[in-house]
N, C-alpha and C positions, 0 to 999 in steps of 0.2 A: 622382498622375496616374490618370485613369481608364483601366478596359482597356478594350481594341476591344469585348470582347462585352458591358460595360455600356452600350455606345450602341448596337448591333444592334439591329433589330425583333427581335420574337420567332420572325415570320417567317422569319425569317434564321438564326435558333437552331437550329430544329427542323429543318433543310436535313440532307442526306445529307450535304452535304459539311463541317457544320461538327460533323458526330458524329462526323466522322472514318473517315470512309463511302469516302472519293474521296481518301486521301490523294496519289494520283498528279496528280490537277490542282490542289490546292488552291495550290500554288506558282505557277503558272502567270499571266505577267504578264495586264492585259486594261488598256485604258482609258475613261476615264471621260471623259464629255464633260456639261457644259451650255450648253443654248443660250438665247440671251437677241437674239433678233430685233431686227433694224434697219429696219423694212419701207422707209421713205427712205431710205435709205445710197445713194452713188451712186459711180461708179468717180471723179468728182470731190473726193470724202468721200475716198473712200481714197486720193488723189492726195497730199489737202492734211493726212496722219496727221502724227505730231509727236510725238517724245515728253512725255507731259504733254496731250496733249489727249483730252478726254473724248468719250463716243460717248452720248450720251444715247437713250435707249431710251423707249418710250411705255408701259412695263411699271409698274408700282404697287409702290412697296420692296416691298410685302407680297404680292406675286403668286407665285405659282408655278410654276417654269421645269424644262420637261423634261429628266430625266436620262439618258444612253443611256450602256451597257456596249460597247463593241466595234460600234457604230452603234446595236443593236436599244434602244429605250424602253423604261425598267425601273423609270418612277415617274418623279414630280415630287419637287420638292424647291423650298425660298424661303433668300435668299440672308439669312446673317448674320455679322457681326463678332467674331472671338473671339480678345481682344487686340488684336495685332498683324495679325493674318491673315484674308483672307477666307474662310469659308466657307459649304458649303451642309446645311441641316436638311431632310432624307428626311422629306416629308408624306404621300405616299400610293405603293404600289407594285403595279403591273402585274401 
């Protein structure tokens, strides 16, 4: 298994807080959100949800969808498969 800080940008490395600079927040929960836009969606769409039914998006698998910490935007990132699970690969950061 690899560890967390072999997938960190380096950006991320060189942080106060992953030097161990800020050990009082690093515990600290926060959440992560991506948004992946519906511009059609309509409160009919969300009448008729189901489980199993899909929300098609006008996005490009390979497109790039904004990341946010705790609301604020902290980068894009593109959606990928690893295994069993979806995840998202960090392309560019704010």
């Amino acid at each position: 298994m690899t560890s967390p800080s072999a997938t960190l940008p380096q950006t991320l490395l060189a942080s106060p807080a992953a030097q161990g600079r800020w050990p009082a927040v690093e515990g600290l929960p926060c959440t992560v959100s991506v948004e992946v836009r519906l511009p059609r969606f309509t409160v009919r769409d969300l009448f008729r949800l189901h489980p199993g039914a899909l929300l098609e998006s006008e996005w490009a698998q390979s497109t790039n969808v904004p990341v946010r910490v705790n609301g604020q935007l902290i980068g894009w990132a593109e959606f990928e498969v690893l295994g069993e699970n979806l995840a998202i690969r960090m392309t560019e950061f704010l």
